[in-house]
N, C-alpha and C positions, 0 to 999 in steps of 0.2 A: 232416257231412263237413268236415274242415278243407280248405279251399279257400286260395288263395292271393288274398290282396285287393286287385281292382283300383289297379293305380296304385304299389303296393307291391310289395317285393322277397321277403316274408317271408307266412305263412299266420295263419291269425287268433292260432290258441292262441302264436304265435310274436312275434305283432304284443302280443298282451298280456302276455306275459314279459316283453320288449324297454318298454314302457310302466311295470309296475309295478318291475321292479329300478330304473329313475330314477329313479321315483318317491319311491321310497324315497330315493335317492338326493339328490334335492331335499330331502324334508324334514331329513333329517340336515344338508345345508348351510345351511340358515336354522339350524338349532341350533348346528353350530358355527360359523357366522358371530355370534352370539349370545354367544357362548362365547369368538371372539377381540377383539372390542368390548370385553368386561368385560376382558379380562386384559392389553389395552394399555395400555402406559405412556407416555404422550406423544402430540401430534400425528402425529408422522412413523409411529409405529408403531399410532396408527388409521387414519390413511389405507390404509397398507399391508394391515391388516388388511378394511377395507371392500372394499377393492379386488381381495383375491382370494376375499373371503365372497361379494360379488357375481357374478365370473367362475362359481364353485361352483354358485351358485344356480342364475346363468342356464345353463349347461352339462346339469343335467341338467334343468332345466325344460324347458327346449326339445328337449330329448332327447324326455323322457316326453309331450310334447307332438306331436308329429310320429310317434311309433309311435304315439299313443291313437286318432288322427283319422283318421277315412276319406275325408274329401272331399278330390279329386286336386288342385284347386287348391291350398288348405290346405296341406295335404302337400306339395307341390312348395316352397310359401313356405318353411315351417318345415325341410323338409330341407336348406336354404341357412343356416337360422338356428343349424340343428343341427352343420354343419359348422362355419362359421364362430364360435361358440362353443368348437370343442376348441382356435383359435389363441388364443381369450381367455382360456381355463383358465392353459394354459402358461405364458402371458405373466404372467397374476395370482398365478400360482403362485410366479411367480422372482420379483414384486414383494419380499415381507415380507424374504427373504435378500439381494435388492441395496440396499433400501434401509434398512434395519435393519441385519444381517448382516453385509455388505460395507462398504456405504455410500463415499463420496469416490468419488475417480476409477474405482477398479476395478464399484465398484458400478453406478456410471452407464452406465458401458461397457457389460456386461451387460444392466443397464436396458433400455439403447438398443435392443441387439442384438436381444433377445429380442423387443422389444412393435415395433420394425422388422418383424423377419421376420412377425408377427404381422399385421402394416397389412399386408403384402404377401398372404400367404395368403387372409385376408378378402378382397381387393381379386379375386385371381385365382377364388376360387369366387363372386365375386358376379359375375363374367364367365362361368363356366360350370363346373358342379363334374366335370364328366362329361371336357372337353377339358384340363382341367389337376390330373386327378385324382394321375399320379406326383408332379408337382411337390409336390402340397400334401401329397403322403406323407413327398416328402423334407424339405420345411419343417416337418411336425411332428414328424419324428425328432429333425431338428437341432436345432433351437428348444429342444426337450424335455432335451436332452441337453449343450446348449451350457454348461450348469455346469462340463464340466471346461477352460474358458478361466478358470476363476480358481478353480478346485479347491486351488492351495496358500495363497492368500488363505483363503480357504473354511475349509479343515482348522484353519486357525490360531485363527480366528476363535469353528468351531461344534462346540459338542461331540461327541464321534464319534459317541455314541446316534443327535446329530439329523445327523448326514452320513449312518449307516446306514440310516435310515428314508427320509432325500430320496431314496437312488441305490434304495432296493426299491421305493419309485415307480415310477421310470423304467421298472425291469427290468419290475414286473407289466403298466403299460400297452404295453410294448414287446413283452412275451409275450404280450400278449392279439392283436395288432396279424394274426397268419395266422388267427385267429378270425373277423377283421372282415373280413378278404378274403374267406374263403371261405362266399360267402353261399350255395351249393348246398346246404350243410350242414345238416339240421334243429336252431335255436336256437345256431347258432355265435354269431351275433349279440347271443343272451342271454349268451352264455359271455363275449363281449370287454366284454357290461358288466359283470360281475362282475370283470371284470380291472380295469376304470376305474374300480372304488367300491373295488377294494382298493389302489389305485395311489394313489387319492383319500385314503383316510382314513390310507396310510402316513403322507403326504406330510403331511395335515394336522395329523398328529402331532408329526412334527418340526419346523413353526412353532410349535403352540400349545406344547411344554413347551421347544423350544432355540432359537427364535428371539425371541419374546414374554418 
């Protein structure tokens, strides 16, 4: 009988969908973390690369790692870690475009803005993910989407391929997002990851061949 597992939101065969899609997920971002190390040119544009190979890694490491585990403690940790990782994706994700891409004034600006809202998020779910659950929805829209504050810096800058690819990002994690709410669902929760590993590897496209 699939039962639903203490301490958890979701049922077992549910809890291990939700586990191996990251999983996967993981391994692909050590690969392309792998993959934007070799193809950087520069200091400025390995850091940046480091920087959001890492966010990658740990996002869905901690993903897959928080559906795998059944001890409520555990669980309780990691589902903190698992939040607070989707503000570092974002953040690491706008890295390589403001600081490559943009770069000078307009880029910092961004910089700032992004991995700001990001310290804030982290800071409100490590207070309680439960009492500041809207807020941290509306910080990962925003955040996520605050590209178009230098969207005509942007266009000028990035080839349209890789402008098409960053905004199908947005759009597929932003489509998956009534997925992730409605956890009464059987596997919605698998469905918003499938949304995040195609949101994930748009996105990572459009650094590795238009920003790199």
């Amino acid at each position: 009988m699939d039962t639903k597992l203490k301490g958890s939101f979701y049922t077992i065969s549910e809890e291990i969908g939700n586990a191996v899609t990251h999983g996967i997920g993981a391994l692909l971002a050590v690969l392309g973390t792998v993959a934007l190390l070799l193809r950087a040119d520069g200091p400025a544009a390995a850091a940046a690369s480091a920087i959001y190979g890492a966010s990658m890694i740990l996002l869905f490491s901690m993903s897959s790692l928080y559906h795998s585990l059944t001890n409520e403690k555990a669980k309780k940790i990691l589902r903190v870690c698992d939040h607070t990782s989707i503000f570092l994706l974002i953040a690491g994700t706008y890295t390589p475009y403001t600081l490559i891409t943009l770069h000078g004034p307009v880029g910092w600006t961004v910089f700032g803005i992004v991995w700001g809202t990001a310290v804030f998020g982290i800071v409100l779910n490590l207070i309680s993910i439960e009492r500041f659950k809207k807020i941290s929805m509306v910080c990962y829209v925003a955040s996520g989407w605050c590209v178009v504050l230098a969207i005509v810096p942007l266009v000028r800058s990035l080839a349209l391929p890789g402008i098409f690819l960053l905004v199908l990002g947005g759009v597929l994690y932003t489509a998956g997002i009534p997925f992730y709410r409605r956890k009464s669902v059987r596997y919605s929760h698998m469905i918003w990851h499938f949304f995040v590993l195609a949101g994930a590897v748009s996105q990572f496209f459009s650094i590795y061949l238009y920003v790199l």
